[in-house]
PDB file with SEQRES, HELIX, SHEET and CRYST1 records, atoms N, CA, C and O in Angstrom:
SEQRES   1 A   71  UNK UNK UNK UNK UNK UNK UNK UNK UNK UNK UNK UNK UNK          
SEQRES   2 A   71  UNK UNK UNK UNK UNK UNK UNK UNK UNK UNK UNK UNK UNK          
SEQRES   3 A   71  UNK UNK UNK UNK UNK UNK UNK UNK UNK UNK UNK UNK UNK          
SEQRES   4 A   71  UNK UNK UNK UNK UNK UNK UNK UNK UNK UNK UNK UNK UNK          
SEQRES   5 A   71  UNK UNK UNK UNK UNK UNK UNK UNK UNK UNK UNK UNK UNK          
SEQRES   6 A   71  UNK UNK UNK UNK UNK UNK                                      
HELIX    1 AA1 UNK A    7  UNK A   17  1                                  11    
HELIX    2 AA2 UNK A   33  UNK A   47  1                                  15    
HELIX    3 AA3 UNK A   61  UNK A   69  1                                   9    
CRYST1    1.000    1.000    1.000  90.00  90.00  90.00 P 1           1          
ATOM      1  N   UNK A   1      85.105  -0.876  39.810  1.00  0.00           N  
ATOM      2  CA  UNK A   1      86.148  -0.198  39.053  1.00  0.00           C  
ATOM      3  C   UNK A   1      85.487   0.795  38.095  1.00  0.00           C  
ATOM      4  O   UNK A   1      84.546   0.349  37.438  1.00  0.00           O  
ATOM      5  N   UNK A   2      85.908   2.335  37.878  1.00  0.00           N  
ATOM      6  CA  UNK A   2      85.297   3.013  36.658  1.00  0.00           C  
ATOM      7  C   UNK A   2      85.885   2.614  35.711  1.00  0.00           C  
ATOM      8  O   UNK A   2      86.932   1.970  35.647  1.00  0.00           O  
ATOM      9  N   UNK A   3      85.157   3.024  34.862  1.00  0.00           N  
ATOM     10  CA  UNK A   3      85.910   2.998  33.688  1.00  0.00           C  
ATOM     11  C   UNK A   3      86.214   4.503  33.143  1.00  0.00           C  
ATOM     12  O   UNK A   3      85.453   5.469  33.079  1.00  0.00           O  
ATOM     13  N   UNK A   4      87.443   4.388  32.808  1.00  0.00           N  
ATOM     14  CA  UNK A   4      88.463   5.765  33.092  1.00  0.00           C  
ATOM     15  C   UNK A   4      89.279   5.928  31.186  1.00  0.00           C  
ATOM     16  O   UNK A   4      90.012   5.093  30.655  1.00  0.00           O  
ATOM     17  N   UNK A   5      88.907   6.967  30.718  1.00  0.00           N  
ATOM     18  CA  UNK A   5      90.050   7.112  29.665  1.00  0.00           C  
ATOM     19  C   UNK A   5      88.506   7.297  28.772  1.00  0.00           C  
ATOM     20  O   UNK A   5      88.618   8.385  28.206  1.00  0.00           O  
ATOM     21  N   UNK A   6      87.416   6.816  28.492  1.00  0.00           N  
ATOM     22  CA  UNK A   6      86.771   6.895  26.976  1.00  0.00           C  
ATOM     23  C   UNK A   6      85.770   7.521  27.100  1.00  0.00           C  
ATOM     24  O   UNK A   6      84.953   7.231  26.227  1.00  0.00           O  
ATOM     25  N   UNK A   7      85.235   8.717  28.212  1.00  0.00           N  
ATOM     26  CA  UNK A   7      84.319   9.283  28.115  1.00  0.00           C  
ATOM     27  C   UNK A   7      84.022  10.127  26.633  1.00  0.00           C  
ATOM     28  O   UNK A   7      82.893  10.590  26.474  1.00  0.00           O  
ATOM     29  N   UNK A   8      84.751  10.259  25.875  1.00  0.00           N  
ATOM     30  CA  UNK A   8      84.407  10.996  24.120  1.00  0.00           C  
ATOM     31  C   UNK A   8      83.866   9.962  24.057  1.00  0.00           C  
ATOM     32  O   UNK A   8      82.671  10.012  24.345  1.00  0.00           O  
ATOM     33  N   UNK A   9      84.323   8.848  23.748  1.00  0.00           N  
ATOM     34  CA  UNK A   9      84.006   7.766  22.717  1.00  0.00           C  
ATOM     35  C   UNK A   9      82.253   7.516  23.503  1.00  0.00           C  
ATOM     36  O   UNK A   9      81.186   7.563  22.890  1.00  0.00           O  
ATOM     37  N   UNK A  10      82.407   7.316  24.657  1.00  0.00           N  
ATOM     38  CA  UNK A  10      80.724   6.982  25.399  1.00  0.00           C  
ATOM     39  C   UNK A  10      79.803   8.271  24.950  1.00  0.00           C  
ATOM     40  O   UNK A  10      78.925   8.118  24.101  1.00  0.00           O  
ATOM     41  N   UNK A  11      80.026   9.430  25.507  1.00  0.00           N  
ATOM     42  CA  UNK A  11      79.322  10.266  24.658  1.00  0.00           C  
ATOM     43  C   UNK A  11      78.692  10.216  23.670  1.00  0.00           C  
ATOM     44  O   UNK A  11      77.469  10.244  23.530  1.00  0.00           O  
ATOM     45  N   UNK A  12      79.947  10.096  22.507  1.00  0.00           N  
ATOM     46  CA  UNK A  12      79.671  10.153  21.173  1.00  0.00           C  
ATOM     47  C   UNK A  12      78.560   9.086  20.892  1.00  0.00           C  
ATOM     48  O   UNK A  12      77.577   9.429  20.235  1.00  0.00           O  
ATOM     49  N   UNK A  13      78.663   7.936  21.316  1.00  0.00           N  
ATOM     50  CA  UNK A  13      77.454   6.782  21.426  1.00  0.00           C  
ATOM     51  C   UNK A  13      76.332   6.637  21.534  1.00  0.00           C  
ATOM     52  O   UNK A  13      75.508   5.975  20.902  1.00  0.00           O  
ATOM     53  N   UNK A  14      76.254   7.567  22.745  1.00  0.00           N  
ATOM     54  CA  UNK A  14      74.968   7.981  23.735  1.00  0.00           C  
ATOM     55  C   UNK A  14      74.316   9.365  22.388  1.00  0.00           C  
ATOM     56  O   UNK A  14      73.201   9.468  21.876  1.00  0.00           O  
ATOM     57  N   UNK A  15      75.360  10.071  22.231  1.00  0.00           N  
ATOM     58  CA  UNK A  15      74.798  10.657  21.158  1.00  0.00           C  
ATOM     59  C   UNK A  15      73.639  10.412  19.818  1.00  0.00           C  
ATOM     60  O   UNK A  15      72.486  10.793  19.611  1.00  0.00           O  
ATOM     61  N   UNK A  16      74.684   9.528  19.028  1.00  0.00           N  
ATOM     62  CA  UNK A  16      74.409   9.122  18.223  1.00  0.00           C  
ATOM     63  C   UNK A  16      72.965   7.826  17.932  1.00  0.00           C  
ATOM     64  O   UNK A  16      72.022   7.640  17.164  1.00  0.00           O  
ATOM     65  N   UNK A  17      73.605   7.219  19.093  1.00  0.00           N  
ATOM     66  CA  UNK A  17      71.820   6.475  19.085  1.00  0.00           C  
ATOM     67  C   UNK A  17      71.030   7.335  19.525  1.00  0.00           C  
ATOM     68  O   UNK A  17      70.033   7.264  18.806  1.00  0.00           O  
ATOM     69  N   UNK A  18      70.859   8.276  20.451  1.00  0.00           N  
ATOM     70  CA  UNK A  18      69.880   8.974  20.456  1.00  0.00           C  
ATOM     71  C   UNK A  18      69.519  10.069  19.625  1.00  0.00           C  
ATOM     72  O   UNK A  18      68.696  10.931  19.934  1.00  0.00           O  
ATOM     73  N   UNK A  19      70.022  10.024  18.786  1.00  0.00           N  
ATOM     74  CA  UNK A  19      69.783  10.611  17.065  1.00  0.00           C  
ATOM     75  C   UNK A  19      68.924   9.871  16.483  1.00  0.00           C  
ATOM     76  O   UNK A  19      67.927  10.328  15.925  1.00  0.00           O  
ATOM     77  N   UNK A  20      69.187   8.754  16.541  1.00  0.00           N  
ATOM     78  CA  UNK A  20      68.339   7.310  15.647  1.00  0.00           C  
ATOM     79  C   UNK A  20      69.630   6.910  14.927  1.00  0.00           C  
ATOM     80  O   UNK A  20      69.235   6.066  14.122  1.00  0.00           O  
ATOM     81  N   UNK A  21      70.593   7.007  14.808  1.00  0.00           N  
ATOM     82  CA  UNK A  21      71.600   6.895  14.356  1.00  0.00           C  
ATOM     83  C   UNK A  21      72.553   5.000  14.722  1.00  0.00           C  
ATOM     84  O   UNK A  21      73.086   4.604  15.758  1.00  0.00           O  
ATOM     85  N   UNK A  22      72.388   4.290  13.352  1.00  0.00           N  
ATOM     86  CA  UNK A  22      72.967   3.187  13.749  1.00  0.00           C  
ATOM     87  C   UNK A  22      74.323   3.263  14.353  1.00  0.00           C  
ATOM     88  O   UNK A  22      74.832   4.377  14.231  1.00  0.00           O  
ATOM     89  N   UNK A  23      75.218   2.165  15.121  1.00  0.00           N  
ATOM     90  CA  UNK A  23      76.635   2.675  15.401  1.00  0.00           C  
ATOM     91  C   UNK A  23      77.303   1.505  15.768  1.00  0.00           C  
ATOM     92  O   UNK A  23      76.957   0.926  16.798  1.00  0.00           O  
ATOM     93  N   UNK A  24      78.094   1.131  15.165  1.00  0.00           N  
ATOM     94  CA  UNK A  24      79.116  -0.182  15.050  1.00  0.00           C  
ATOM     95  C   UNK A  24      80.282   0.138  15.860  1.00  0.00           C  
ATOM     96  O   UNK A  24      80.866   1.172  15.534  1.00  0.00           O  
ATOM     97  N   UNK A  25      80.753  -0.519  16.847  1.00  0.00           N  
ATOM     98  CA  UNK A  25      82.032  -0.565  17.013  1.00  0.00           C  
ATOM     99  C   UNK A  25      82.785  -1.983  16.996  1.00  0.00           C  
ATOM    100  O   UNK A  25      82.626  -3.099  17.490  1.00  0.00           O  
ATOM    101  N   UNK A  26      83.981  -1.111  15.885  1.00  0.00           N  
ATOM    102  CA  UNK A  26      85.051  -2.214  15.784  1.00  0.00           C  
ATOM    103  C   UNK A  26      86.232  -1.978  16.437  1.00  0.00           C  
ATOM    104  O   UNK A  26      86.503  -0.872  16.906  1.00  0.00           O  
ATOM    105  N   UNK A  27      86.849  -2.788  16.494  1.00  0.00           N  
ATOM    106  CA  UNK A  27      88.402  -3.073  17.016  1.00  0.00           C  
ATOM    107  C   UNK A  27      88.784  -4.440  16.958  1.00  0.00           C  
ATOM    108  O   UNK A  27      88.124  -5.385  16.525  1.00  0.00           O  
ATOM    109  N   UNK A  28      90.306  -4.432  17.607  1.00  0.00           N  
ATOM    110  CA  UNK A  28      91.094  -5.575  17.780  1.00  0.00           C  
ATOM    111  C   UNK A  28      90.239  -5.701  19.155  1.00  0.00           C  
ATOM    112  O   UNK A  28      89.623  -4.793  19.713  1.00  0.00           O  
ATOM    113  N   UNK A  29      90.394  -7.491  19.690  1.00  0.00           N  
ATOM    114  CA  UNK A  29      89.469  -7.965  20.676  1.00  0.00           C  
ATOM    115  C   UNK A  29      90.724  -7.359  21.783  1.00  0.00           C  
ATOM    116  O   UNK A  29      91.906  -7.697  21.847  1.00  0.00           O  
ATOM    117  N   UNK A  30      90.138  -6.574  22.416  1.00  0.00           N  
ATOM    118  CA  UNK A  30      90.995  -6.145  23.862  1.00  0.00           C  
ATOM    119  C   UNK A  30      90.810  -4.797  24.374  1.00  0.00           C  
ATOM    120  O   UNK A  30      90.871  -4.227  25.463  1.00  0.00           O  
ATOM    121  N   UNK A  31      90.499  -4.440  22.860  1.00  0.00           N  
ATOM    122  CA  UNK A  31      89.739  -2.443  22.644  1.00  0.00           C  
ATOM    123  C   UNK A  31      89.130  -2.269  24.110  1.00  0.00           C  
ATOM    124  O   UNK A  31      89.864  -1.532  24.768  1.00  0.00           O  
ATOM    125  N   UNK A  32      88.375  -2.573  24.600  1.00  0.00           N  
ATOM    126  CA  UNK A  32      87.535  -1.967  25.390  1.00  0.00           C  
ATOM    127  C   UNK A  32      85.665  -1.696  25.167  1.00  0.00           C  
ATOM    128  O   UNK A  32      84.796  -1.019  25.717  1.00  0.00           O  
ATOM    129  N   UNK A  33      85.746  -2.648  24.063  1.00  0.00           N  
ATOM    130  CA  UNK A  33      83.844  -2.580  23.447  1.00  0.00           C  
ATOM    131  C   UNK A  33      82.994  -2.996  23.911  1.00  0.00           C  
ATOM    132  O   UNK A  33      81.824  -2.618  23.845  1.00  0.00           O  
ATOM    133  N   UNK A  34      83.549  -4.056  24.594  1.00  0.00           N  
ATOM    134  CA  UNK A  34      82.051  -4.346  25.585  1.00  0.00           C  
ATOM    135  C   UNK A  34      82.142  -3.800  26.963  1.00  0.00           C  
ATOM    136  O   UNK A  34      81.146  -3.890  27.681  1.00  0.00           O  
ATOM    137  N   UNK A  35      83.457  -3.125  27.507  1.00  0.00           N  
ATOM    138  CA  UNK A  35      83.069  -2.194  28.502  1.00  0.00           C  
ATOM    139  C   UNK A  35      82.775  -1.111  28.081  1.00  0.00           C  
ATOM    140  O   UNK A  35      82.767  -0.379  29.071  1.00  0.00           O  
ATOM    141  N   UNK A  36      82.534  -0.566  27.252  1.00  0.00           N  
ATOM    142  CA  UNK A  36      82.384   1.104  26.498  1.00  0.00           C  
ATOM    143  C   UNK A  36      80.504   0.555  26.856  1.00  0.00           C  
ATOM    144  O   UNK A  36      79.647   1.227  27.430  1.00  0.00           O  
ATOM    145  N   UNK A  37      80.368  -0.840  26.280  1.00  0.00           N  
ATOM    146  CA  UNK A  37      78.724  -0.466  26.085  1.00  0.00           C  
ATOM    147  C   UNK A  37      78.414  -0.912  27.406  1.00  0.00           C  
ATOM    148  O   UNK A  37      77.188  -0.882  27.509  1.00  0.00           O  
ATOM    149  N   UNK A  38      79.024  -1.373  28.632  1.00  0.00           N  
ATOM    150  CA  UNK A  38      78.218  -1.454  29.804  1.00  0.00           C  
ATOM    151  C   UNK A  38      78.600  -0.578  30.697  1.00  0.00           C  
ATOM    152  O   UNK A  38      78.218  -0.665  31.864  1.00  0.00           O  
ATOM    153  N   UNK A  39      79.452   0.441  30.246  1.00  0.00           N  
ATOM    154  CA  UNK A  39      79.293   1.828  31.077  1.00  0.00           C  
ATOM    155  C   UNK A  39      78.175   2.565  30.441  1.00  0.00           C  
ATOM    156  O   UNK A  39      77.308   2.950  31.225  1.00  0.00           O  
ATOM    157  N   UNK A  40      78.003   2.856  29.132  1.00  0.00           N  
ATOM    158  CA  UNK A  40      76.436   3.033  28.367  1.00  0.00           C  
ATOM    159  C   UNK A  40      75.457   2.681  28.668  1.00  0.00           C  
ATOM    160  O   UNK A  40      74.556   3.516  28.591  1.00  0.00           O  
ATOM    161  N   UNK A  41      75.039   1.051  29.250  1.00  0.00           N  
ATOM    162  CA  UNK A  41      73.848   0.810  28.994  1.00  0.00           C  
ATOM    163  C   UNK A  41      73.253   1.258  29.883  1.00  0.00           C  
ATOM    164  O   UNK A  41      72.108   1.271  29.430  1.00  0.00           O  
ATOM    165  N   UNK A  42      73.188   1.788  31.203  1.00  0.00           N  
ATOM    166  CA  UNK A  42      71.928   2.206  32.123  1.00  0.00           C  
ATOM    167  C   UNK A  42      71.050   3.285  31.500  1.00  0.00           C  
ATOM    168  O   UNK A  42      69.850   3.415  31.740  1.00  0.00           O  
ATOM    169  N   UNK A  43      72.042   4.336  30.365  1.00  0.00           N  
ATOM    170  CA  UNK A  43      71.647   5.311  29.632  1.00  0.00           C  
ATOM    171  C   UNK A  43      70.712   4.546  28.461  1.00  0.00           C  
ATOM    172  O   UNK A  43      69.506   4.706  28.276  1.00  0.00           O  
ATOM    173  N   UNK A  44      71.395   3.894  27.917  1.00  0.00           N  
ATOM    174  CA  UNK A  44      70.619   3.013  26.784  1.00  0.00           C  
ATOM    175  C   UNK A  44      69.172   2.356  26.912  1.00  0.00           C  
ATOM    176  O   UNK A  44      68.186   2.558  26.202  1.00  0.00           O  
ATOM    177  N   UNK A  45      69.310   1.549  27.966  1.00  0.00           N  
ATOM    178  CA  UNK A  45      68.095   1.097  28.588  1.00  0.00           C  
ATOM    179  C   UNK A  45      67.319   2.173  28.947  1.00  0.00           C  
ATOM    180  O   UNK A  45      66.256   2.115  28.328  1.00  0.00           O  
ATOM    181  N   UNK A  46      67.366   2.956  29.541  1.00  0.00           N  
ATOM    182  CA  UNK A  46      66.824   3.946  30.120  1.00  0.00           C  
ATOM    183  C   UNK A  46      65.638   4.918  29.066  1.00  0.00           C  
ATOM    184  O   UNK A  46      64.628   5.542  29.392  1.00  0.00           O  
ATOM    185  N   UNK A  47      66.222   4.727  27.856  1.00  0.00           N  
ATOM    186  CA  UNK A  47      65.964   5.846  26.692  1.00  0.00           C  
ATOM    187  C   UNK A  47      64.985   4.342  25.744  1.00  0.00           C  
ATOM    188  O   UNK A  47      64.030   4.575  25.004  1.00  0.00           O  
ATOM    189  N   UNK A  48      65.285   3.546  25.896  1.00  0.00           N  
ATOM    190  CA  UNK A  48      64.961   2.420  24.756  1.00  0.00           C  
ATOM    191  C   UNK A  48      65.220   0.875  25.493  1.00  0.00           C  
ATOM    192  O   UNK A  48      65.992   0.580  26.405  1.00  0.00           O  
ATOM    193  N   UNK A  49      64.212  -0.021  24.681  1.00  0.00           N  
ATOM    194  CA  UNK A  49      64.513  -1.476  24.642  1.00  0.00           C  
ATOM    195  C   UNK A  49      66.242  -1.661  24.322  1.00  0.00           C  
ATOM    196  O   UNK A  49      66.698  -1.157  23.295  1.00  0.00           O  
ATOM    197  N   UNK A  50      67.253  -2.506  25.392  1.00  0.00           N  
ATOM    198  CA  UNK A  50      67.958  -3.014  24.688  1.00  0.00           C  
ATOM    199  C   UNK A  50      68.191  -4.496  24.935  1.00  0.00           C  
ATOM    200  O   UNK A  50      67.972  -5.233  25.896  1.00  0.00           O  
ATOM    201  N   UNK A  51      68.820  -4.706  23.476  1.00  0.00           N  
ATOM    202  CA  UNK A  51      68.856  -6.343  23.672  1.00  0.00           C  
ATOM    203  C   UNK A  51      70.545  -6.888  23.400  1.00  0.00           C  
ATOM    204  O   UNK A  51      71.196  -6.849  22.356  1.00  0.00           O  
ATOM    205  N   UNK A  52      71.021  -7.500  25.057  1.00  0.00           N  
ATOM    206  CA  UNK A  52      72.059  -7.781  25.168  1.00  0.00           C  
ATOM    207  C   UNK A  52      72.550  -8.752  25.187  1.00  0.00           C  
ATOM    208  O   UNK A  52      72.259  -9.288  26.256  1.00  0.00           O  
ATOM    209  N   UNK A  53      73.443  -9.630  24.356  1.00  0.00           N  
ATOM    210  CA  UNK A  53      74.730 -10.348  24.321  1.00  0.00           C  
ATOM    211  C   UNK A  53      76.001 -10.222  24.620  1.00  0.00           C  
ATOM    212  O   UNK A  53      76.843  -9.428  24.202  1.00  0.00           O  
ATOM    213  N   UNK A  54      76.081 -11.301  25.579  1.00  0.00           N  
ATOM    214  CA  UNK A  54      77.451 -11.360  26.191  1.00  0.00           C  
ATOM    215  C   UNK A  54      78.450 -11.545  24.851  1.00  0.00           C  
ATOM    216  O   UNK A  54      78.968 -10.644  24.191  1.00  0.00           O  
ATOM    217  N   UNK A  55      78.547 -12.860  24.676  1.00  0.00           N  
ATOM    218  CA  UNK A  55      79.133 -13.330  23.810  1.00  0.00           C  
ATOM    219  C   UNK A  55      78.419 -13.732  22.377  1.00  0.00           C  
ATOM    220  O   UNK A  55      77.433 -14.465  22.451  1.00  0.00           O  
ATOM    221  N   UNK A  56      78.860 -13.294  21.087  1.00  0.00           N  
ATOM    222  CA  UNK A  56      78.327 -13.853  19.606  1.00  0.00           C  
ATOM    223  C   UNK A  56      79.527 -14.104  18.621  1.00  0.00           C  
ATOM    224  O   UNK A  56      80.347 -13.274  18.231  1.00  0.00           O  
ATOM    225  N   UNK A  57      79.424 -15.698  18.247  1.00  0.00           N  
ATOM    226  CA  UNK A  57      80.771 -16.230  17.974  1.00  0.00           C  
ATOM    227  C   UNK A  57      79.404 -17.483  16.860  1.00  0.00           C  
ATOM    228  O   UNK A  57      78.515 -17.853  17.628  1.00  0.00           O  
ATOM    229  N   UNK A  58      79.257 -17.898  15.803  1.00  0.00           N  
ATOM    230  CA  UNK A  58      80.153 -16.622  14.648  1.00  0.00           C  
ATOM    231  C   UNK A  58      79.152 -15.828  14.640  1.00  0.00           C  
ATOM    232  O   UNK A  58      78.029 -16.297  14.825  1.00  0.00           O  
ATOM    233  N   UNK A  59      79.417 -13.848  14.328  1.00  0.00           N  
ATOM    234  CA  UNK A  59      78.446 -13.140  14.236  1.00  0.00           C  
ATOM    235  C   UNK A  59      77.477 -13.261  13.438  1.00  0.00           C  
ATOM    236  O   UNK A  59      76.325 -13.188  13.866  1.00  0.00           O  
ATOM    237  N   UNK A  60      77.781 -13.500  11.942  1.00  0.00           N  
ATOM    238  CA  UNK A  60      76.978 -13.672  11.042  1.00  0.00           C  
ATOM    239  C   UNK A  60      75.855 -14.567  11.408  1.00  0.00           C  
ATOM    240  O   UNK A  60      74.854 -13.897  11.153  1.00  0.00           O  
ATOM    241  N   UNK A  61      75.425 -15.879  11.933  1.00  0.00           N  
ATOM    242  CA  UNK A  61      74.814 -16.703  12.632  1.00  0.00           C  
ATOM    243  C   UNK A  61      73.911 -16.186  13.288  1.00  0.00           C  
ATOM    244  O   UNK A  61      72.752 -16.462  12.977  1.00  0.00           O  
ATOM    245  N   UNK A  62      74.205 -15.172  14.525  1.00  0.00           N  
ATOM    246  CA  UNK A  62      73.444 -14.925  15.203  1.00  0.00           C  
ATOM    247  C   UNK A  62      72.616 -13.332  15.098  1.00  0.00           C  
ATOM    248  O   UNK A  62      71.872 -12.809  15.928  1.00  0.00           O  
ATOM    249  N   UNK A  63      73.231 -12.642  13.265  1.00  0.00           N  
ATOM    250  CA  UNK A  63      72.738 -12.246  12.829  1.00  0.00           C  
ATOM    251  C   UNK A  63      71.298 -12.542  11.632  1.00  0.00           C  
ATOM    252  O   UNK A  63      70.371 -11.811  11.282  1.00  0.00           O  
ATOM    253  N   UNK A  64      71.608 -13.686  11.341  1.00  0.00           N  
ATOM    254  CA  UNK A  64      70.018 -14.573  10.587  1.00  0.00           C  
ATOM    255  C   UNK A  64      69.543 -14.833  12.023  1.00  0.00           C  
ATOM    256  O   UNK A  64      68.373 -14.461  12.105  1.00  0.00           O  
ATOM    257  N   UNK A  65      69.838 -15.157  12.789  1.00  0.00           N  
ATOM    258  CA  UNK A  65      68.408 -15.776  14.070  1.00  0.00           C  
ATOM    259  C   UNK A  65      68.127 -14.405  14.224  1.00  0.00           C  
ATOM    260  O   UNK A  65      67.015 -14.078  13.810  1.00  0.00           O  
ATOM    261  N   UNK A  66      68.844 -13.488  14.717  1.00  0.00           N  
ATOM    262  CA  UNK A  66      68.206 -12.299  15.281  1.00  0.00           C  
ATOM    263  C   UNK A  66      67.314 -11.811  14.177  1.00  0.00           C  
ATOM    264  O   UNK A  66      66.256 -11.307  14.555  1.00  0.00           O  
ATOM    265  N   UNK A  67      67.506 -11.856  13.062  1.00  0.00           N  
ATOM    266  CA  UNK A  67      66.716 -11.438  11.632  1.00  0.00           C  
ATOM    267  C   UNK A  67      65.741 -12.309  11.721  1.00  0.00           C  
ATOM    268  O   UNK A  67      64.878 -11.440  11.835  1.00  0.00           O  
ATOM    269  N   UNK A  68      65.000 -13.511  11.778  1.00  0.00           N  
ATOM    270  CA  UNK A  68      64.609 -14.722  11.693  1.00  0.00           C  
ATOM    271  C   UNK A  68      63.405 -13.917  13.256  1.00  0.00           C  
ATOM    272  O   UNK A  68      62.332 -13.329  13.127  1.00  0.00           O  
ATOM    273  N   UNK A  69      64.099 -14.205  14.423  1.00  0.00           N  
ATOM    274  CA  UNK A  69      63.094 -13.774  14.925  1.00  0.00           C  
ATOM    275  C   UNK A  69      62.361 -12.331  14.767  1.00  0.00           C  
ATOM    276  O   UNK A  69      61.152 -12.271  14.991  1.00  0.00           O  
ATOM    277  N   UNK A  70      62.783 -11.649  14.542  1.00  0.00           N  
ATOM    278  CA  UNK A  70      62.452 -10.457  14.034  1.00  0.00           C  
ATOM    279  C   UNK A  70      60.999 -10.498  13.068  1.00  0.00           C  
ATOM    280  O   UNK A  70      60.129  -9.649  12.873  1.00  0.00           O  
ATOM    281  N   UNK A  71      61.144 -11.597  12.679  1.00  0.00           N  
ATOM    282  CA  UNK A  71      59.868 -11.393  11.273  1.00  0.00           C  
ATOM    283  C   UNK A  71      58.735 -11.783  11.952  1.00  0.00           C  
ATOM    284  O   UNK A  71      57.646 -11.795  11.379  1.00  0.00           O  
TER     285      UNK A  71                                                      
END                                                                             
């Protein structure tokens, strides 16, 4: 299936990290955010290390481990 309707929004993405530019996306859960970033990632990967999660429930949590391993 493509994914059809958010080529701005992918752009703008692809853009912006390749600026160096951090980039958050929010929404209500149904938005379309984790297909926005796996129509992205072949580009993403491609340009840089990326490191992917399916699922992160609670975020904050698996923001100290990811910090934690990091050091």
């Amino acid at each position: 299936m493509a994914f059809v309707g958010r080529q701005q929004e992918g752009r703008a993405l692809l853009l912006s990290v390749r600026a160096g530019r951090g980039v958050v996306l929010a929404a209500p859960p149904g938005y379309g955010k984790s297909a926005l970033l796996e129509e992205v990632r072949p580009a993403l990967e491609a340009w840089s290390a990326v490191v992917w999660c399916d699922k992160l429930a609670p975020f904050g949590a698996f923001l100290k481990d990811l910090f934690r391993g990091l050091r």
